[in-house]
LUMKE-112177 format. One record per residue (C-alpha): residue number from 0; x negated, y, z negated. Coordinates in nm, 3 decimals. Example, Ala and Ser with C-alpha at 12.3 -4.5 7.8 and 13.67 -1.06 7.14 Angstrom:
2
<site i="0" xx="-1.230" yy="-0.450" zz="-0.780"/>
<site i="1" xx="-1.367" yy="-0.106" zz="-0.714"/>
END
This chain:
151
<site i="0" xx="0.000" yy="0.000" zz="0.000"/>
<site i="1" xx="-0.092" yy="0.335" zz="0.089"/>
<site i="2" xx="-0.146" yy="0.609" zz="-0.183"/>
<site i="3" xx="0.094" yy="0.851" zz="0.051"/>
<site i="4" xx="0.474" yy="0.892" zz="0.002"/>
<site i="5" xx="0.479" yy="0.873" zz="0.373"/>
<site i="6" xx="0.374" yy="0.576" zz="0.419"/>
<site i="7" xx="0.582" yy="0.376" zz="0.113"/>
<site i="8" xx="0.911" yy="0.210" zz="0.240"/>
<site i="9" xx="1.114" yy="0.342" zz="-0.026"/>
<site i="10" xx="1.057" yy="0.705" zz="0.018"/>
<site i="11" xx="1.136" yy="0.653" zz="0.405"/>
<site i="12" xx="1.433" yy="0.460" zz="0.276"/>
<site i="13" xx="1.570" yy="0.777" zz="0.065"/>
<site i="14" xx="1.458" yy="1.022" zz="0.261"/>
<site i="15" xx="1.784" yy="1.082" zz="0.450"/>
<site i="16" xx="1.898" yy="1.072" zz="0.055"/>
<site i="17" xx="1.694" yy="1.381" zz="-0.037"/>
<site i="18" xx="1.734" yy="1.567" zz="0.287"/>
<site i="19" xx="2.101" yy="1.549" zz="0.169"/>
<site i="20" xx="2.094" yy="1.684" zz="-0.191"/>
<site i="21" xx="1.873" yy="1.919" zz="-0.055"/>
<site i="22" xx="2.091" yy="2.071" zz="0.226"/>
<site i="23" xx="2.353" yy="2.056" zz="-0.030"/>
<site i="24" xx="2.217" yy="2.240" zz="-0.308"/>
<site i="25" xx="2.128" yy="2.490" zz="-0.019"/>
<site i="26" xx="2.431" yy="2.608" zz="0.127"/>
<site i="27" xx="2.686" yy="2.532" zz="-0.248"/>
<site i="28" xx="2.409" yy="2.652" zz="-0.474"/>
<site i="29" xx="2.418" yy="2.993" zz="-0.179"/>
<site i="30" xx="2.785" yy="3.020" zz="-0.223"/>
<site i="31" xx="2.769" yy="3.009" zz="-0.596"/>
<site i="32" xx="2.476" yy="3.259" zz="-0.680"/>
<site i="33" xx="2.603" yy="3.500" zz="-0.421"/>
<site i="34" xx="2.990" yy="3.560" zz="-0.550"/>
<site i="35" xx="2.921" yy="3.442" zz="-0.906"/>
<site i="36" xx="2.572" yy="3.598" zz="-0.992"/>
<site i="37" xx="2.408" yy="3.767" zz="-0.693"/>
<site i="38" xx="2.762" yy="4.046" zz="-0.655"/>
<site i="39" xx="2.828" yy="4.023" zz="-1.003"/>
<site i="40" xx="2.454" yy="4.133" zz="-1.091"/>
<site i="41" xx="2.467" yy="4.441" zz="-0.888"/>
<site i="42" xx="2.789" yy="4.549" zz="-1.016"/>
<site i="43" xx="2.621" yy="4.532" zz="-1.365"/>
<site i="44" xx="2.342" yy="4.725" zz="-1.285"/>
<site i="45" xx="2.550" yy="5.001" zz="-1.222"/>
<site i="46" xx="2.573" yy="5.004" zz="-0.836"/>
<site i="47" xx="2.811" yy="5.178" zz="-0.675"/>
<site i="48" xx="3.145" yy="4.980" zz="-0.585"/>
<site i="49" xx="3.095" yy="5.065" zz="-0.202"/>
<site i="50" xx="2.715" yy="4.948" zz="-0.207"/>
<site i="51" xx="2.837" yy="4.649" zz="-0.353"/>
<site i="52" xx="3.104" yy="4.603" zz="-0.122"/>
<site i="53" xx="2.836" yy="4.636" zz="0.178"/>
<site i="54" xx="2.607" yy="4.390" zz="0.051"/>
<site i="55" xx="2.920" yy="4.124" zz="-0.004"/>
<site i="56" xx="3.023" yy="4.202" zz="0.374"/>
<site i="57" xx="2.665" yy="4.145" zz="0.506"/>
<site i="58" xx="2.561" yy="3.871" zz="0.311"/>
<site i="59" xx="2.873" yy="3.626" zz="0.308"/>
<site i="60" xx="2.953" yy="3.626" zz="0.653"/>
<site i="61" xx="2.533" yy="3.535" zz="0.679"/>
<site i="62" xx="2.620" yy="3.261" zz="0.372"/>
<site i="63" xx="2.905" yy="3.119" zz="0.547"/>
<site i="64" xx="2.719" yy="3.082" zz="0.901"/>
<site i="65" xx="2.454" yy="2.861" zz="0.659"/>
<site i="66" xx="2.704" yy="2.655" zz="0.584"/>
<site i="67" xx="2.859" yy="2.593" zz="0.886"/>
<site i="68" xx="2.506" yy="2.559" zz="0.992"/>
<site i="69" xx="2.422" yy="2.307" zz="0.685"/>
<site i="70" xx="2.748" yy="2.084" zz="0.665"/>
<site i="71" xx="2.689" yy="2.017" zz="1.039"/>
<site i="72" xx="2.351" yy="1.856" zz="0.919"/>
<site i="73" xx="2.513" yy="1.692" zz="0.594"/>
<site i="74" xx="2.755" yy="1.501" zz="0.888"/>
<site i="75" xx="2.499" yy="1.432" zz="1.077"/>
<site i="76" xx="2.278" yy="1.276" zz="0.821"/>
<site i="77" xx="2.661" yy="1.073" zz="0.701"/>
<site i="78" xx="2.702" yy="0.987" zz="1.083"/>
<site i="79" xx="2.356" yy="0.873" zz="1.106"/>
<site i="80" xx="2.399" yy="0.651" zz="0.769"/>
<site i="81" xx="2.747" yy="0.467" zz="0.798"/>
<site i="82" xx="2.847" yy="0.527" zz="1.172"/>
<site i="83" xx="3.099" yy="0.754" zz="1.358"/>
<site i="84" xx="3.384" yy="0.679" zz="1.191"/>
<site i="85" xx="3.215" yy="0.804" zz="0.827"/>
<site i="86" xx="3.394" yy="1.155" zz="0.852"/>
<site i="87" xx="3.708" yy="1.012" zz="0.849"/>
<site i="88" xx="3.651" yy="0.684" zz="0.583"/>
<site i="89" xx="3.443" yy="0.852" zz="0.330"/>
<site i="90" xx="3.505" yy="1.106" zz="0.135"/>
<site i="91" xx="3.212" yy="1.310" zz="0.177"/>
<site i="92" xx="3.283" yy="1.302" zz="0.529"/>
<site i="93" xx="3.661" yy="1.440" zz="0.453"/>
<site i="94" xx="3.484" yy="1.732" zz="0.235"/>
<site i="95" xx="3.254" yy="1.807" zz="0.519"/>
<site i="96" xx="3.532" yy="1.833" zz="0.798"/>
<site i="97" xx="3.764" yy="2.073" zz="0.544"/>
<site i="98" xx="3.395" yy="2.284" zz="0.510"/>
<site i="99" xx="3.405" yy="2.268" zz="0.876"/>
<site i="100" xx="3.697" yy="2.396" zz="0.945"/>
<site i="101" xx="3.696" yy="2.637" zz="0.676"/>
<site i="102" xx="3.360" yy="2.811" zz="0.740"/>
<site i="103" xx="3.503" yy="2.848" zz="1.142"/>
<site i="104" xx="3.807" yy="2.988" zz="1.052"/>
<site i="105" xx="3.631" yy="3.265" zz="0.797"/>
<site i="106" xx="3.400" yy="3.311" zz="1.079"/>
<site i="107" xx="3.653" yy="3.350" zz="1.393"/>
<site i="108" xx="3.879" yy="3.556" zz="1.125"/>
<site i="109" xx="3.614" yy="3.820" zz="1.077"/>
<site i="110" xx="3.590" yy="3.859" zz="1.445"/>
<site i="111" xx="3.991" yy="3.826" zz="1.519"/>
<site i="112" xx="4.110" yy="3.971" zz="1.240"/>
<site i="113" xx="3.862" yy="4.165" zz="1.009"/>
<site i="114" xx="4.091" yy="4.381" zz="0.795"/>
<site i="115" xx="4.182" yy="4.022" zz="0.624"/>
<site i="116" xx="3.985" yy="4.049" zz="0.320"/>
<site i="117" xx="4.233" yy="3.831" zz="0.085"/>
<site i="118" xx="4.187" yy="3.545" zz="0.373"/>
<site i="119" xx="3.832" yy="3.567" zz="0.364"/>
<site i="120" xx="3.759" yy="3.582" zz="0.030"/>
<site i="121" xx="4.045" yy="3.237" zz="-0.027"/>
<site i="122" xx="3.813" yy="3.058" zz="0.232"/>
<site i="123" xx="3.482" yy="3.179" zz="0.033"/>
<site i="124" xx="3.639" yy="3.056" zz="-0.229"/>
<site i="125" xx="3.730" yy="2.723" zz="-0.100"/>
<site i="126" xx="3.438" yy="2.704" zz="0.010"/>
<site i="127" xx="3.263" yy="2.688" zz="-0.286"/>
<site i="128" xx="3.559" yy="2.478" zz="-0.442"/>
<site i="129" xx="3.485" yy="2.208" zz="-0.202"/>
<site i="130" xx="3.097" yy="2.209" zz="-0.226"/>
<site i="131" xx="3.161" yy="2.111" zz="-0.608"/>
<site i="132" xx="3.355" yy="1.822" zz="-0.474"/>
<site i="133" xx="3.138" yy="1.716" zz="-0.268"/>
<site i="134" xx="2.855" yy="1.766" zz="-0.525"/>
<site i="135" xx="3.054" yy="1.525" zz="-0.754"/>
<site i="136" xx="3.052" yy="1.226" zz="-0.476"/>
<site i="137" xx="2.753" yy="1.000" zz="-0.429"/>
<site i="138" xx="2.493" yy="1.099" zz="-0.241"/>
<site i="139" xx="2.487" yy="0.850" zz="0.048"/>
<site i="140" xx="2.244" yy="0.588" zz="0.027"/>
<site i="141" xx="2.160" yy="0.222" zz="0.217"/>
<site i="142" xx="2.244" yy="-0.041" zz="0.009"/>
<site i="143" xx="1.936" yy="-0.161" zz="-0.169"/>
<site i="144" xx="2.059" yy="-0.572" zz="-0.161"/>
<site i="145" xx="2.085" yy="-0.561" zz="0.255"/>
<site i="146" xx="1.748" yy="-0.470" zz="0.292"/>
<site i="147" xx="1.523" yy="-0.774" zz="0.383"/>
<site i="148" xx="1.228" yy="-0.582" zz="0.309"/>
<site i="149" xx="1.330" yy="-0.517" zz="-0.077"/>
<site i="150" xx="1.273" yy="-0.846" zz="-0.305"/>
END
């Protein structure tokens, strides 16, 4: 055996594992710090409400687009693990399709219809409300007893 990760069947095995948690933490932990902490933050530092107000309207559209961006990896990587019809059977593929659909309708919405602020910020929010679901399934992994190469 090799002293590299690289090179150690396991780590291959799980890398598709930690690409996931990793694009997840990426675009749920974005949502969360931006309309929980980041916007929050700036209003307690004494900010004015319309400079506030600017940096939520340039930075969540950019947030969403990394999501849409993200979750199309995250189905991908499920696609790549269980098959095609994943989005449909698992759960995590369900989540991903609702983030899907919610992240284009925000974004088509800002373009269509921009003076919809209570829209936007109910998909933001559901948004985020679905990246803690999908935080709570498993990540998706092979199964360890129908590799060949483990025993």
């Amino acid at each position: 055996m090799s002293k590299f990760a690289t090179s150690d069947r396991t780590a291959a095995r799980d890398s598709a594992a930690n690409a996931w948690v990793l694009l997840q933490t990426l675009w749920v932990g974005g949502i969360w710090t931006l309309h929980f902490l980041v916007l929050p933050g700036l209003a307690g530092v004494g900010l004015a409400p319309l400079l506030i107000e600017e940096v939520a309207r340039a930075l969540v559209p950019q947030m969403v687009g990394v999501t849409l961006g993200v979750a199309l990896l995250q189905l991908l990587l499920l696609i790549r693990r269980y098959g095609w019809s994943a989005p449909w059977r698992v759960r995590s593929g369900q989540l991903l399709l609702a983030v899907l659909a919610i992240s284009l309708a925000f974004l088509v919405s800002l373009m269509l219809w921009p003076q919809a602020l209570r829209w936007q910020l109910f998909s933001y929010l559901l948004l985020a409300f679905f990246g803690v679901l999908l935080v709570l399934q498993p990540v998706p992994r092979k199964a360890v007893a129908a590799d060949p190469q483990v025993g």
